[in-house]
C-alpha positions as CSV (number, residue, x, y, z in Angstrom):
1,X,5.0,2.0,14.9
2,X,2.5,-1.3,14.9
3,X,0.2,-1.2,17.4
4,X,-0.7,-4.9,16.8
5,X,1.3,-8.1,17.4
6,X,1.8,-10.5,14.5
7,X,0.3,-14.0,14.8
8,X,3.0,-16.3,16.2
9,X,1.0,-19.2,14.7
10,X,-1.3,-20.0,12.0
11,X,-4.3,-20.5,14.6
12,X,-3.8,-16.4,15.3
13,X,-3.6,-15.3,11.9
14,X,-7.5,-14.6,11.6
15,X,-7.5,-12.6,14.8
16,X,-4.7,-10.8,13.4
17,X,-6.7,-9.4,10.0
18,X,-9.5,-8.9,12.2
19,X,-7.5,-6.2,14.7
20,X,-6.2,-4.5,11.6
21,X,-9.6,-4.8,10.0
22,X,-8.8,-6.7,6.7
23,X,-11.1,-9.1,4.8
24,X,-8.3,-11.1,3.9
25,X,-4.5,-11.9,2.5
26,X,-3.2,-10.9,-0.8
27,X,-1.2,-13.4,-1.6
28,X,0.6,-12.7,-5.3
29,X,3.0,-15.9,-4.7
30,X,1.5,-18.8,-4.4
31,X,2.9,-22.0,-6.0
32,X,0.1,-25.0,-7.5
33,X,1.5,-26.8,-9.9
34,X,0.7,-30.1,-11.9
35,X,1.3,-33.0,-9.6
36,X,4.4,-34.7,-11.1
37,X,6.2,-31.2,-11.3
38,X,5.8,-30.6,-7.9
39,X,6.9,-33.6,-7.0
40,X,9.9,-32.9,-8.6
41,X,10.2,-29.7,-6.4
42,X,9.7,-31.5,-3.7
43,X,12.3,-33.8,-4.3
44,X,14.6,-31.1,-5.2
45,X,13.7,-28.9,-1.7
46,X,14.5,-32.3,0.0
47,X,17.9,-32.0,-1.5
48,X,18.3,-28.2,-0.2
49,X,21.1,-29.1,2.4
50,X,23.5,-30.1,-0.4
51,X,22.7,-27.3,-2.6
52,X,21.9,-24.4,-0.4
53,X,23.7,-25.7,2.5
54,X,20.6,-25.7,5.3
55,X,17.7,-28.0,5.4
56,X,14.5,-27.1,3.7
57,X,11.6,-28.8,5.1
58,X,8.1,-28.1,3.1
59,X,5.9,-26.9,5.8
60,X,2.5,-27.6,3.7
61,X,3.3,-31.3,2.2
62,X,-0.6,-31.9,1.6
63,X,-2.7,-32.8,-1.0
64,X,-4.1,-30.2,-3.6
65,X,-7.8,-30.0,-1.8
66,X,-5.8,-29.5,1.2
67,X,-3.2,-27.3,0.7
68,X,-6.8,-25.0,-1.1
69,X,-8.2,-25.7,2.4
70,X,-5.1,-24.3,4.2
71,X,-5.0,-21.0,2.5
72,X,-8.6,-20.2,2.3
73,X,-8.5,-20.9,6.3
74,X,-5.4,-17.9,6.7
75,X,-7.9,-15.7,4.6
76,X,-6.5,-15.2,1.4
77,X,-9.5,-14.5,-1.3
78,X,-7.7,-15.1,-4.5
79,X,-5.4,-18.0,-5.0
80,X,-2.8,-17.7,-7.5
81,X,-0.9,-20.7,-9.3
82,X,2.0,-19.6,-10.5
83,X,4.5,-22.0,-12.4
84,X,7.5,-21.5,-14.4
85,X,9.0,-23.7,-17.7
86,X,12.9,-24.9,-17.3
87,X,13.1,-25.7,-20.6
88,X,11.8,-24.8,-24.2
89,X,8.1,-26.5,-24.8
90,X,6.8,-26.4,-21.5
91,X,5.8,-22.7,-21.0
92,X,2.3,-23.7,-23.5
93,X,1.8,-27.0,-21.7
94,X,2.0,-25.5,-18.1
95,X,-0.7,-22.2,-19.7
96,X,-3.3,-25.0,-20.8
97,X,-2.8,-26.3,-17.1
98,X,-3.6,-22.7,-15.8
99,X,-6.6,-22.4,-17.2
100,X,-7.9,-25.9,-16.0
101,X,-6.8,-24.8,-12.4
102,X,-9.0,-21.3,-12.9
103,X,-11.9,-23.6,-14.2
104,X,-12.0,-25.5,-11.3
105,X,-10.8,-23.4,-8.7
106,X,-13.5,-21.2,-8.1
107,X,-11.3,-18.5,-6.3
108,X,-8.2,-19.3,-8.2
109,X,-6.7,-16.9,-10.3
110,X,-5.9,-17.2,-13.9
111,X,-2.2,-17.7,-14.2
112,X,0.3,-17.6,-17.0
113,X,4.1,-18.2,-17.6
114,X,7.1,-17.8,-20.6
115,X,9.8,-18.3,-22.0
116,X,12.2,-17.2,-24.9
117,X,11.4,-18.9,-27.7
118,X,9.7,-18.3,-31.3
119,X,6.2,-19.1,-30.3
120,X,6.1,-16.9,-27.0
121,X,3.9,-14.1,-28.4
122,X,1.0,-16.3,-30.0
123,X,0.8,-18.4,-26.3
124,X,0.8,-15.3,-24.4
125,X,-1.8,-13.8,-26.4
126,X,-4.0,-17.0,-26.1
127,X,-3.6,-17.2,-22.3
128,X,-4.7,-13.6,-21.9
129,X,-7.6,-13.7,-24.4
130,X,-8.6,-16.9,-22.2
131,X,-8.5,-14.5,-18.9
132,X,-5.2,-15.1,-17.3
133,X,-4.0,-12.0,-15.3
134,X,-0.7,-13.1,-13.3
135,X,2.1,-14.1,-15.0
136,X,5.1,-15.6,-13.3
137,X,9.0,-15.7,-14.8
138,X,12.1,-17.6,-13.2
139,X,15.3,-16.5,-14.7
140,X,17.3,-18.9,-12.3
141,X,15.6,-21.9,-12.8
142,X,14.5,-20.6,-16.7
143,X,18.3,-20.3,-17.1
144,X,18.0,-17.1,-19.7
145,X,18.0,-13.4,-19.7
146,X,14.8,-11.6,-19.0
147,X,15.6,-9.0,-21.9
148,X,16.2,-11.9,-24.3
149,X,14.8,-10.6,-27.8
150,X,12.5,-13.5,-28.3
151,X,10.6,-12.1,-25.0
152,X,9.6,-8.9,-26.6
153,X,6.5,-9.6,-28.4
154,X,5.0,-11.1,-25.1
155,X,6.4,-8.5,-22.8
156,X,4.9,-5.8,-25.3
157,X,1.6,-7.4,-24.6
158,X,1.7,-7.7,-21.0
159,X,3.2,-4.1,-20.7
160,X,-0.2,-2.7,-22.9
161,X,-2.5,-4.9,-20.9
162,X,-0.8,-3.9,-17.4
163,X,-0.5,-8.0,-16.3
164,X,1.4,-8.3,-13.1
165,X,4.7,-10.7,-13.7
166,X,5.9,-12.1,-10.9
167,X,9.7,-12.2,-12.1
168,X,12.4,-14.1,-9.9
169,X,15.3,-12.5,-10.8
170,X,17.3,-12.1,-7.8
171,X,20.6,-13.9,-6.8
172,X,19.0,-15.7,-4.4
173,X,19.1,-18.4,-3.2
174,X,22.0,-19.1,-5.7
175,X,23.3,-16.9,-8.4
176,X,22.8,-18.3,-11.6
177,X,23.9,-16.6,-15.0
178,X,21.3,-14.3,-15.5
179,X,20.4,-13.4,-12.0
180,X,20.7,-10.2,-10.6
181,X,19.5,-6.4,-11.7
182,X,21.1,-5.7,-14.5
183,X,19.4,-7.7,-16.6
184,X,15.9,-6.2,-15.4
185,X,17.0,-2.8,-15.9
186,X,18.0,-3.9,-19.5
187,X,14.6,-4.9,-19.8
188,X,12.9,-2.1,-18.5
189,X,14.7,0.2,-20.5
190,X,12.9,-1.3,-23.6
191,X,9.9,-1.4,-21.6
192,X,9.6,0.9,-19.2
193,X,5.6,0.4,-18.5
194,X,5.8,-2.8,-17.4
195,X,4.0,-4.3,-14.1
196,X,7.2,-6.3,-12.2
197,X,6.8,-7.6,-9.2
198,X,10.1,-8.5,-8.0
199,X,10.3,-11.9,-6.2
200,X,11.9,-12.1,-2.6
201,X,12.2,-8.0,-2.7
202,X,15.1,-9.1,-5.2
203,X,17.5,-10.3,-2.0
204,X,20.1,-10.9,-1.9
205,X,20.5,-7.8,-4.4
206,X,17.4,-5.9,-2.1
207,X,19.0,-2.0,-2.6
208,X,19.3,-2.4,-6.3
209,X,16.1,-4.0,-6.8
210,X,14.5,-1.3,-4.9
211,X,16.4,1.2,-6.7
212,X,14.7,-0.1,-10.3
213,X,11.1,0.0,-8.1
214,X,11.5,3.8,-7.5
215,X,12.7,4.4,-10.7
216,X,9.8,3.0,-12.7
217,X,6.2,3.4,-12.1
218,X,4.9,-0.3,-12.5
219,X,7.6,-2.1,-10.5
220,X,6.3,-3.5,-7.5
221,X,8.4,-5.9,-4.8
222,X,6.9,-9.2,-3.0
223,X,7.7,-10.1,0.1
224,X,8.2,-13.8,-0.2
225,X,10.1,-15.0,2.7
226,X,12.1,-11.6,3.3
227,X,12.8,-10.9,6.5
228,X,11.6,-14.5,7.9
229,X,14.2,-16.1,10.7
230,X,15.5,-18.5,7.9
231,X,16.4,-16.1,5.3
232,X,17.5,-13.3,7.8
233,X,20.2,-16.0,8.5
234,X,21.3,-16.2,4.9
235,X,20.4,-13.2,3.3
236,X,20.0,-10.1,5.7
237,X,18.1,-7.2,4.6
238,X,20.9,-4.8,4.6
239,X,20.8,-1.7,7.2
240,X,18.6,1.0,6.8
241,X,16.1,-0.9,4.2
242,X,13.3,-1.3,6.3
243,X,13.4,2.8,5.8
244,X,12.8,1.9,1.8
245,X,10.0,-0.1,2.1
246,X,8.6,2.4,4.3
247,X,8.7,4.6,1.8
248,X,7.8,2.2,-0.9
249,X,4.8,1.5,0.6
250,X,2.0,1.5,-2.2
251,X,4.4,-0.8,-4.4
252,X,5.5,-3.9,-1.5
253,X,2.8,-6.6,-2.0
254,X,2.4,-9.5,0.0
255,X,3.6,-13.0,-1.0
256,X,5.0,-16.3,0.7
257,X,5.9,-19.5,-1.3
258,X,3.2,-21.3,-0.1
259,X,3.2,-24.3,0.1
260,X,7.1,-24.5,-0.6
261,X,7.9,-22.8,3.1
262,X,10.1,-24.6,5.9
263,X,7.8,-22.4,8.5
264,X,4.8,-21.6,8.9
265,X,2.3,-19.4,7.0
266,X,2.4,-17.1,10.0
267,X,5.6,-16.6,10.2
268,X,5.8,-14.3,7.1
269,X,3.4,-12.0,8.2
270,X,4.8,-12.3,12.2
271,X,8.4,-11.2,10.2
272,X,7.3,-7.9,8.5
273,X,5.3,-6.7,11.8
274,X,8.9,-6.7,13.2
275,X,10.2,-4.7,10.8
276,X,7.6,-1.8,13.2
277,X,6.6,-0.3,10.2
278,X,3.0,0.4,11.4
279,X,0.0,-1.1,11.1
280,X,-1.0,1.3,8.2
281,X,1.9,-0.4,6.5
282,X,0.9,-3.7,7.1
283,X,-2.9,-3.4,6.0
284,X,-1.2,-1.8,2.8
285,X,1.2,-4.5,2.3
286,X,-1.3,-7.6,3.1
287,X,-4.3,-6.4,1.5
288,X,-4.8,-3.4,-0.6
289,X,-1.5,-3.2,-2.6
290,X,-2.3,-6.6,-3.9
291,X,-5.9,-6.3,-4.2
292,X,-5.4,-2.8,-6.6
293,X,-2.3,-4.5,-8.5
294,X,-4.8,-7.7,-10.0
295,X,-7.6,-5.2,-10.2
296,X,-5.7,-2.6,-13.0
297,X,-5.2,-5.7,-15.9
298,X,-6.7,-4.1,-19.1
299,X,-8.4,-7.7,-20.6
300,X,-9.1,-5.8,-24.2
């Protein structure tokens, strides 16, 4: 059981790391993108009534020095951008962005993305020869197959080199075509070493997601906006899975959304403390499942 409360507010969440002892937040889902792009998913957030059916406010509507600001001041270390391409073209436009975010964000951490198409291979190779060690994939927004063929010679190279992929894959918020578990056990069972982290703990699909992280040794789960009072009210965690993250404890890593959250920062990490399981848990969760999981990339 946790012997420490979670921080109601943002203002409590540096008290909080202190009580459990932690230097800091491992945050694997962090969103900076190029300005006009998020601008776009901004606009689209805005729209979130009519497609999801429930307002989305963005909690962290600031500036890009700003929102940098913000997350140093919760503690987290290491700041990842992650982005994602819609459409063919953009995956190699969006890497070359990356790596000028990594240049000038001291703590920022080399960032990567993909997509299924001819040239996949050669742009993942450049962005890890150039340092990137997080990459990030969005099926439902992507709108294709994560075991498309054209992925191979990329996922081949991220499976040798052990490069966490942040892969949204879930059926959530809304299904899409290629959304939901089947798919990534398709792809595992061509790649089997591969280092997942499965976006949102999979939801709404959270037994068979965690099913595909006990099975394989390199699938991890994030824990981007799970068990928060908004998604609780669209997507419970079915009963009894609090059990399996318990016992999944060295593979759930900490993530939020930031900046693209209608609550605040400290709600996310208020949420899991009241899933009680233990402070242990939490420091594990927060902190040194995160820290290890960016620490094992092979760079040559």
């Amino acid at each position: 059981m946790s012997t420490t409360s979670g921080p109601r507010t943002d203002a409590e969440i540096a008290a909080y790391l202190e009580q459990l002892g932690l230097p800091g937040v491992a945050d694997v889902h962090v969103h900076f993108l190029p300005e006009p792009m998020l601008a776009k998913v901004w606009d689209f957030f805005d729209r979130a009534e009519q497609e999801y059916g429930t307002p989305w406010p963005i909690r962290y509507r600031f500036d890009e020095d700003t929102r940098l600001a913000t997350l140093r001041s919760f503690g987290v270390r290491a700041i990842p951008a992650l982005v994602y391409p819609h459409k063919p073209g953009m995956a190699q436009w969006l890497n070359d962005w990356c790596a000028g975010f990594a240049r000038r964000v001291p703590d920022g951490i080399h960032c990567g993305t993909l997509y299924p198409e001819p040239e996949v291979g050669e742009y993942v190779a450049a962005a890890i020869a150039g340092g990137a060690r997080l990459f990030k994939m969005h099926v439902q927004v992507g709108v294709f197959a994560p075991d498309d063929a054209l992925l191979d010679p990329a996922w081949e190279l991220l499976s040798e080199r052990r490069i966490p992929v942040v892969l949204h894959a879930g059926s959530g918020p809304v299904p899409g075509p290629h959304t939901g578990p089947s798919g990534v056990a398709r792809l595992l069972a061509k790649h089997p070493g591969l280092t997942l982290v499965i976006a949102h703990l999979g939801l709404p699909e959270y037994d068979e997601f965690a099913d595909l992280a006990e099975r394989y040794e390199r699938v991890h789960l994030d824990t981007t906006m799970a068990a928060t009072d908004f998604t609780e009210a669209m997507n419970p965690m079915p009963k009894g899975y609090p059990d399996r993250l318990a016992a999944l404890d060295d593979k759930v890593v900490f993530g939020t959304d930031y900046p693209n959250i209608p609550y605040e920062y400290a709600h996310q990490i208020e949420a899991l403390t009241r899933l009680d399981l233990g402070d242990a848990w939490m420091r594990k969760v927060l902190w040194h499942n995160g820290e290890r999981l960016l620490g094992q990339v092979r760079h040559g």
